[in-house]
ZARO-238091 format. One record per residue (C-alpha): residue in one letter; chain; x, y, z. Coordinates in steps of 0.02 Angstrom, whole numbers, plus 50000, padded with zeros to 5 digits. Example, Ala and Ser with C-alpha at 12.3 -4.5 7.8 and 13.67 -1.06 7.14 Angstrom:
<pts>
> residuo/cadena/x/y/z
> A/A/50615/49775/50390
> S/A/50684/49947/50357
</pts>
This chain:
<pts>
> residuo/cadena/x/y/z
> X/A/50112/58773/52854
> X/A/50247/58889/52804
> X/A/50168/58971/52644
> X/A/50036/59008/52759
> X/A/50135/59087/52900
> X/A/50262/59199/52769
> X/A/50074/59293/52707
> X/A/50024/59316/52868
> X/A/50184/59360/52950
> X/A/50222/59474/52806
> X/A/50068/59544/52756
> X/A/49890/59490/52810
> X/A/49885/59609/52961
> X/A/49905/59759/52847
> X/A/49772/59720/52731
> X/A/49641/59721/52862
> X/A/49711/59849/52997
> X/A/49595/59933/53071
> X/A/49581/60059/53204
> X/A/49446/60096/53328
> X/A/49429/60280/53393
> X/A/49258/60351/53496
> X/A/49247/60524/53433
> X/A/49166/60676/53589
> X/A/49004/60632/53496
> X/A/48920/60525/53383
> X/A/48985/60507/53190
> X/A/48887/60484/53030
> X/A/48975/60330/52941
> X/A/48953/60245/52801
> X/A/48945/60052/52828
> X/A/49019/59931/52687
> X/A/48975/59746/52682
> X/A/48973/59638/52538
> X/A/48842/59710/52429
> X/A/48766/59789/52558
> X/A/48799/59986/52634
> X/A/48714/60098/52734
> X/A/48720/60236/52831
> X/A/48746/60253/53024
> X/A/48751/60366/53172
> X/A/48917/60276/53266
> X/A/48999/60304/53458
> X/A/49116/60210/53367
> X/A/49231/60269/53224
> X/A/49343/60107/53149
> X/A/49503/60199/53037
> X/A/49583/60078/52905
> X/A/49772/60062/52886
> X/A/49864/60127/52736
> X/A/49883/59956/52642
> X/A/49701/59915/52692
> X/A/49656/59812/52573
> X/A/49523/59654/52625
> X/A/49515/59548/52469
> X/A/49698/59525/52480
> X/A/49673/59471/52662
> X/A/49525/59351/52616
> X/A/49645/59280/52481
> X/A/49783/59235/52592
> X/A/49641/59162/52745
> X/A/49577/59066/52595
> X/A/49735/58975/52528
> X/A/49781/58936/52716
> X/A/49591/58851/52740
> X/A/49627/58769/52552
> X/A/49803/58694/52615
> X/A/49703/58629/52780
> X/A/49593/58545/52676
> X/A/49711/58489/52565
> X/A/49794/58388/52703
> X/A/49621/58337/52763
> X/A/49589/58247/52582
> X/A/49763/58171/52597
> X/A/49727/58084/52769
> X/A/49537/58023/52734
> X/A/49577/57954/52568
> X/A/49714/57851/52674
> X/A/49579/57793/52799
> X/A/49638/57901/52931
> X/A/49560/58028/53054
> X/A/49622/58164/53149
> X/A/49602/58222/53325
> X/A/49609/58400/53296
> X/A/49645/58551/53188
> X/A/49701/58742/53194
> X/A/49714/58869/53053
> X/A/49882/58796/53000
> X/A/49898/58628/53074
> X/A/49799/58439/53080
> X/A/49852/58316/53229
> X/A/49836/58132/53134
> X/A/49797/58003/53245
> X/A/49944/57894/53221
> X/A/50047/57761/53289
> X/A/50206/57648/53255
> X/A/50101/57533/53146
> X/A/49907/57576/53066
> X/A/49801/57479/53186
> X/A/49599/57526/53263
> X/A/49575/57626/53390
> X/A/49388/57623/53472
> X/A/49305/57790/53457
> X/A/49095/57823/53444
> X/A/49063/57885/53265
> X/A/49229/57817/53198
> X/A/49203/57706/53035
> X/A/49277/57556/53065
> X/A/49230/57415/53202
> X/A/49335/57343/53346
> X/A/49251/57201/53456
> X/A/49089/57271/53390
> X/A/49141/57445/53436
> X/A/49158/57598/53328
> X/A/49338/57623/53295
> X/A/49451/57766/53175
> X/A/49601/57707/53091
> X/A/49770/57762/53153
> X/A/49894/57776/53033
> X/A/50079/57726/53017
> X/A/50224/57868/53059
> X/A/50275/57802/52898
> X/A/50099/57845/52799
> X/A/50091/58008/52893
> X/A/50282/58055/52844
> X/A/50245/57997/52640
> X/A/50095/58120/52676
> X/A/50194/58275/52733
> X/A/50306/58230/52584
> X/A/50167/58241/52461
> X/A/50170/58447/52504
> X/A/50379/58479/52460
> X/A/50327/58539/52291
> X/A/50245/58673/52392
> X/A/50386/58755/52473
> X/A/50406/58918/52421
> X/A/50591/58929/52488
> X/A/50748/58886/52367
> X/A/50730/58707/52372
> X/A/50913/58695/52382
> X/A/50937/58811/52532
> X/A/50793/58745/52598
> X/A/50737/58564/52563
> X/A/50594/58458/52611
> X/A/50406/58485/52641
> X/A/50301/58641/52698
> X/A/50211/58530/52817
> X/A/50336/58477/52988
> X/A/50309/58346/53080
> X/A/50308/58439/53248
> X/A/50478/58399/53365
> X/A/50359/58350/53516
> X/A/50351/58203/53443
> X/A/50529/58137/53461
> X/A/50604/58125/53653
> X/A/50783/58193/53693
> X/A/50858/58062/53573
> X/A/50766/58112/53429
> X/A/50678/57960/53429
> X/A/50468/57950/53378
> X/A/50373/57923/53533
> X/A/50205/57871/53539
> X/A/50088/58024/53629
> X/A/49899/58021/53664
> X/A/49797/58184/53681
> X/A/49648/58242/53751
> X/A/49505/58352/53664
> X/A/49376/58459/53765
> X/A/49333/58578/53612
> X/A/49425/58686/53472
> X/A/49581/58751/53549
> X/A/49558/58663/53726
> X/A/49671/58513/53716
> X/A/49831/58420/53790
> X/A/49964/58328/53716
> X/A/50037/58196/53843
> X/A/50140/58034/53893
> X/A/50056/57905/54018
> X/A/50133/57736/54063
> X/A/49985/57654/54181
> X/A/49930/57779/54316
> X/A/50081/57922/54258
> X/A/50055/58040/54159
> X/A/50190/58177/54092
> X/A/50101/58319/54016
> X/A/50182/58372/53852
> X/A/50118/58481/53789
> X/A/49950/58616/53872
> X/A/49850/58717/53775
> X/A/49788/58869/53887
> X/A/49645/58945/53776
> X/A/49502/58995/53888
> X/A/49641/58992/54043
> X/A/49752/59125/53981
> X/A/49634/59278/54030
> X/A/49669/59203/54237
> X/A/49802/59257/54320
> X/A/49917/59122/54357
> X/A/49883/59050/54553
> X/A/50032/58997/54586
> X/A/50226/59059/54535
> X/A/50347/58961/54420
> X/A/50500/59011/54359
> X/A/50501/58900/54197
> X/A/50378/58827/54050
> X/A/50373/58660/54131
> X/A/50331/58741/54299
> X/A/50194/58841/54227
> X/A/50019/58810/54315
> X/A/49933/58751/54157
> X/A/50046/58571/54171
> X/A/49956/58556/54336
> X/A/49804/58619/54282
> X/A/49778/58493/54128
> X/A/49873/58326/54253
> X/A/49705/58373/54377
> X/A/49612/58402/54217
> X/A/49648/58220/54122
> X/A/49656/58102/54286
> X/A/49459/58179/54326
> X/A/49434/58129/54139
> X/A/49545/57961/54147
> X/A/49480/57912/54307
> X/A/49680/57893/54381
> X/A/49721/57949/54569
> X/A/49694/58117/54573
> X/A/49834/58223/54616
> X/A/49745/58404/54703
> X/A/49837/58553/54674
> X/A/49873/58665/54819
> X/A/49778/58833/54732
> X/A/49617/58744/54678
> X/A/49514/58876/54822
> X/A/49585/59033/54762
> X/A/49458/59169/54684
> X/A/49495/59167/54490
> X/A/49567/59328/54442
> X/A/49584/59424/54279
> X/A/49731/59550/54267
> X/A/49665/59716/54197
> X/A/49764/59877/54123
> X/A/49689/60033/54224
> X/A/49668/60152/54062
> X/A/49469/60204/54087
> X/A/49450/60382/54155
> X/A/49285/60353/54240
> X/A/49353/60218/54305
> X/A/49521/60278/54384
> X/A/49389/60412/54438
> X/A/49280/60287/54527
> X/A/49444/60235/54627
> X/A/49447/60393/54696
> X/A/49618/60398/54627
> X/A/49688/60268/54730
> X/A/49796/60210/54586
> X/A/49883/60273/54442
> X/A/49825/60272/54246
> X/A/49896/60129/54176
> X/A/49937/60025/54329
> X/A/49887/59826/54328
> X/A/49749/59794/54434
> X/A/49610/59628/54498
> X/A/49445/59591/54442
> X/A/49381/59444/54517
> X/A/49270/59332/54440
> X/A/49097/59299/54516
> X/A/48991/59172/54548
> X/A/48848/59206/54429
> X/A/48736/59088/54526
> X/A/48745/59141/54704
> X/A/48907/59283/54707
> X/A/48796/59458/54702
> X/A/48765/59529/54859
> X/A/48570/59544/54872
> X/A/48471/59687/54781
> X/A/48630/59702/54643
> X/A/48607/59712/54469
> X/A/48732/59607/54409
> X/A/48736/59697/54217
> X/A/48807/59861/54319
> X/A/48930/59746/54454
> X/A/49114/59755/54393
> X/A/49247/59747/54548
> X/A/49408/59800/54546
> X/A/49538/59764/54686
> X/A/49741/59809/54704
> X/A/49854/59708/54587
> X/A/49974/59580/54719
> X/A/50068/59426/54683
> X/A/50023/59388/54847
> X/A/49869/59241/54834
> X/A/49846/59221/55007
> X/A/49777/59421/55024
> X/A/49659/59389/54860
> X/A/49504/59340/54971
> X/A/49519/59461/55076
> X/A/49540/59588/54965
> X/A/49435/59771/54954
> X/A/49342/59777/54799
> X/A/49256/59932/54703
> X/A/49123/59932/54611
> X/A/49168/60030/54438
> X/A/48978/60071/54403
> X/A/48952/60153/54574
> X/A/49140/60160/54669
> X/A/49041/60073/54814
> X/A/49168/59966/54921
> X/A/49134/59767/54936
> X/A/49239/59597/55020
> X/A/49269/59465/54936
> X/A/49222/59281/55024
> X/A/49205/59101/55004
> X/A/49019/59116/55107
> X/A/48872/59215/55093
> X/A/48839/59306/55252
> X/A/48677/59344/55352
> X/A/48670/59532/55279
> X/A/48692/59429/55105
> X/A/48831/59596/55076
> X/A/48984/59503/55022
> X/A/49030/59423/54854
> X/A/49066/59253/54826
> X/A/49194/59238/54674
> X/A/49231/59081/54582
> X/A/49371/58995/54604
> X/A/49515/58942/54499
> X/A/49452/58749/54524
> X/A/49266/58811/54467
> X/A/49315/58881/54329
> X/A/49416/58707/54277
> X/A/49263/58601/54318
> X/A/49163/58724/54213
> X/A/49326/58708/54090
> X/A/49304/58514/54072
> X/A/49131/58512/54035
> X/A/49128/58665/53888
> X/A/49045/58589/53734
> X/A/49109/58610/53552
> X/A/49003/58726/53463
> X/A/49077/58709/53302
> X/A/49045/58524/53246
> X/A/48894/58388/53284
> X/A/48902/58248/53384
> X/A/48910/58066/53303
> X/A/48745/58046/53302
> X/A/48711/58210/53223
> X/A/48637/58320/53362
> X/A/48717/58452/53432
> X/A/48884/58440/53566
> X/A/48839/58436/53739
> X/A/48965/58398/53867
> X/A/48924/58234/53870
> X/A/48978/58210/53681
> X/A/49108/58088/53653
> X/A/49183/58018/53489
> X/A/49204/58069/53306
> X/A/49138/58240/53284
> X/A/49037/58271/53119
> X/A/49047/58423/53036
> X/A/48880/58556/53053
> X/A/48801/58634/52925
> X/A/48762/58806/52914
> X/A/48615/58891/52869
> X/A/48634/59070/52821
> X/A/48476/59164/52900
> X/A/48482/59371/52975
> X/A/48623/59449/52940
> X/A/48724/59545/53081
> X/A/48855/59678/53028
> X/A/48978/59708/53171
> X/A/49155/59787/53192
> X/A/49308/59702/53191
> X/A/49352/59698/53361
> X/A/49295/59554/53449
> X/A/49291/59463/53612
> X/A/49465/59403/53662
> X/A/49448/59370/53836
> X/A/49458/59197/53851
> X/A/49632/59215/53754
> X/A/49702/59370/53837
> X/A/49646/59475/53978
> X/A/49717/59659/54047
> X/A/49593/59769/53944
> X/A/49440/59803/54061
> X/A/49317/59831/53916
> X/A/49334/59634/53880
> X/A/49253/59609/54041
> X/A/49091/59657/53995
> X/A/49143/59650/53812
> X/A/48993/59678/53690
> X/A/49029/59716/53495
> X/A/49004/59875/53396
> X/A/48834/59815/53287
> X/A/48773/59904/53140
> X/A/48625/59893/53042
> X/A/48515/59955/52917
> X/A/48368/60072/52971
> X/A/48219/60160/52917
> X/A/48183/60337/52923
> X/A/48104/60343/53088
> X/A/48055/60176/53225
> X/A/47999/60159/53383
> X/A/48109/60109/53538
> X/A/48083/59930/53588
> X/A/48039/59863/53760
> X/A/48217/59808/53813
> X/A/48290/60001/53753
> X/A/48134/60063/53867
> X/A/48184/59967/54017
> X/A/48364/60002/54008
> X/A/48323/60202/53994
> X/A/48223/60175/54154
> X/A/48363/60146/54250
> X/A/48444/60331/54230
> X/A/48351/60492/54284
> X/A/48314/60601/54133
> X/A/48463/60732/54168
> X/A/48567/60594/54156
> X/A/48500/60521/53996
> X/A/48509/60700/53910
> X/A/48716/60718/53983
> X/A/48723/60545/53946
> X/A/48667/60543/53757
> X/A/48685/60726/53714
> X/A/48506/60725/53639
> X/A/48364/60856/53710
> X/A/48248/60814/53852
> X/A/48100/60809/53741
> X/A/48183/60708/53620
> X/A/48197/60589/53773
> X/A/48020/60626/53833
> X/A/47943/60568/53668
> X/A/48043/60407/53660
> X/A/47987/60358/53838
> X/A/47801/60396/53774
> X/A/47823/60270/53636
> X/A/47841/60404/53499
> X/A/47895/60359/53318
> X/A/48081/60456/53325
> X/A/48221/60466/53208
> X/A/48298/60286/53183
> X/A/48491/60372/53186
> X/A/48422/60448/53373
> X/A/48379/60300/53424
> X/A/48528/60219/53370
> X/A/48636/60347/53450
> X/A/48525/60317/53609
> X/A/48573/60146/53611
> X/A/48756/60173/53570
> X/A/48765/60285/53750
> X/A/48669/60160/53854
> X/A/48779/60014/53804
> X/A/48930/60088/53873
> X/A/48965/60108/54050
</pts>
């Protein structure tokens, strides 16, 4: 929607810019949330932009949801369904003429099968019409609707075409063509795929290993002759920016600041050698384009710099790691549930659901504050802090509490000397938190703070 994409394009990213710094030690903030504010001890200091300005920014997120919606009402009150939506778009399920489609949860029966309703082009075009008032643009300069009827939908000719698409979850789709057992992928969406290094090398979009990826993908799901691709076996790797000192450190300077570098994904069922604590296990190996070399690679442990090999089998010392591979993580890919809507029936998505999606209520119970930054690994990798990626958390305190069990165990694991270098606070601070002593609730959040990061 274009009103939508002028406000963000122009503005939305400097009413909410903010800024992320760790100051040498920990900073008193204040903490702002609604109605709410507080005061915190912080490892984390978050600096707002000059224009920052957030109910500007919640305006202009609002009118894009109130457009969505807007469309939403349009197609429903025409019968119609959709097979998915982003921030700024709806895919209609349409075809040449309306007809029934079957689909569990749909309202409508076929043969005594639940069915949705897919529109005409025609009814979806009068739709998109409905929204030219909306253009914000000259409307001489620039006729016609906000909404566009997306050009993947018309072949080289510029003729409609009829497309089908596939739906794991929010953001994990494909748009495609099939004519019996073909199928010509159209269009792959590679959220939760982008973070991987691609396995194999292309040279242009329609060579790019996510077409592959999603033609393995939909003839699993379509039950059609599967067609294997060659770099199924490789180890799944994540390209990461080297910009951690204690980690270039931990290399023994064996690269430079800066440089790209490997971390292999592992098995979290059976890929840690024995006696590892997988919370403190992040490998790091040389960067190549070379795929064959990535199971063999040397790995190094950022949390102790201790050297390990990569391998597809355990051996008898139980010393090597077993990483998953690129066709793991697709199986595991196929079978991710939707989180964000019910099932037909009403429970919750599995990844068994199949059907009409309903939508979930929410129930507002503990509130969490956290900082902005937030877990974009499945979209993008090359920052190693998304690896083990947990968000800044703040929250109101009393005067003075009492560590918890889980803060107790976690301090076990570091000798005291490193605790007080660790934390900067005294060793009989530290002493009478490890007896179970009621302490300052800013030292223990400052505690917590230093034992979250590696």
């Amino acid at each position: 929607m274009i009103s939508k994409i002028l406000a963000n394009a122009g503005s939305y990213g400097l009413f909410v810019e903010l800024t992320p710094e760790k100051p040498k030690k920990p900073a008193n903030i204040k903490i702002f949330s609604g109605q709410e504010s507080f005061s915190q001890m912080s490892n984390v200091v978050e600096h707002h932009g000059r224009w920052y300005f957030p109910p500007i920014a919640s305006l202009i997120t609002a009118g894009g949801r109130l457009l969505l919606t807007m469309l939403e009402k349009c197609v429903t009150d025409a019968g119609g369904s959709y097979l998915f939506c982003d921030t700024d778009s709806l895919c209609i399920v349409a075809s040449r003429r309306t007809t029934l489609v079957a689909c569990p949860g749909g309202a409508y029966k076929l043969n005594g099968q639940d069915a949705v309703k897919a529109l005409s082009w025609e009814k979806v075009r009068s739709i998109a019409d409905r929204f030219a008032t909306l253009n914000p643009y000259d409307p001489d300069a620039v006729p016609g609707s906000i909404l566009k009827i997306e050009d993947v939908n018309f072949d080289s000719a510029k003729n409609q075409r009829q497309l089908y698409g596939y739906v794991i979850s929010a953001k994990r789709y494909a748009i495609y063509l099939r004519n019996g057992n073909h199928l010509s992928i159209v269009d792959p969406k590679a959220h939760g795929l982008g973070y991987l290094y691609p396995p194999k090398n292309w040279a242009s979009d329609e060579d790019d290993w996510t077409y592959e990826a999603w033609d393995w993908l939909l003839r699993k799901a379509l039950a059609l002759p599967p067609r294997k691709p060659s770099w199924l076996s490789l180890p799944a790797m994540m390209r990461v920016v080297l910009s951690t000192p204690h980690v270039l450190q931990r290399l023994n300077r064996s690269t430079r600041p800066y440089n790209f570098l490997f971390c292999p994904l592992i098995d979290t069922v059976s890929g840690y050698p024995a006696g590892i604590d997988p919370n403190h296990f992040t490998l790091l190996t040389s960067f190549t384009k070379q795929r064959k070399q990535w199971i063999r690679a040397k790995c190094v442990n950022v949390f102790d710099g201790k050297v390990y090999r990569l391998a597809l089998r355990q051996s008898r010392k139980l010393d090597k790691v077993i990483p998953q591979t690129v066709g793991y993580v697709l199986r595991l890919y196929l079978r991710h549930s939707e989180s964000k809507s019910l099932a037909p029936d009403g429970s919750p998505c599995s990844a068994e659901t199949r059907g009409r999606l309903q939508r979930a209520s929410i129930v507002s119970g503990e509130s969490h504050y956290v900082g902005k930054e937030t877990d974009r690994r499945w979209e993008q990798g090359e920052d190693l802090s998304l690896v083990s990626f947990s968000p800044v958390e703040y929250s109101p305190v009393g005067k003075t509490s009492v560590a918890d069990q889980p803060l107790l165990d976690e301090m076990a694991k570091h000798p005291l000397r490193g605790l007080i270098r660790k934390t900067g606070l005294s060793q009989h601070t530290l002493e009478a938190i490890r007896r179970g002593q009621s302490v300052r609730s800013r030292t223990l959040a400052v505690l917590k703070q230093a034992l979250s990061n590696p």
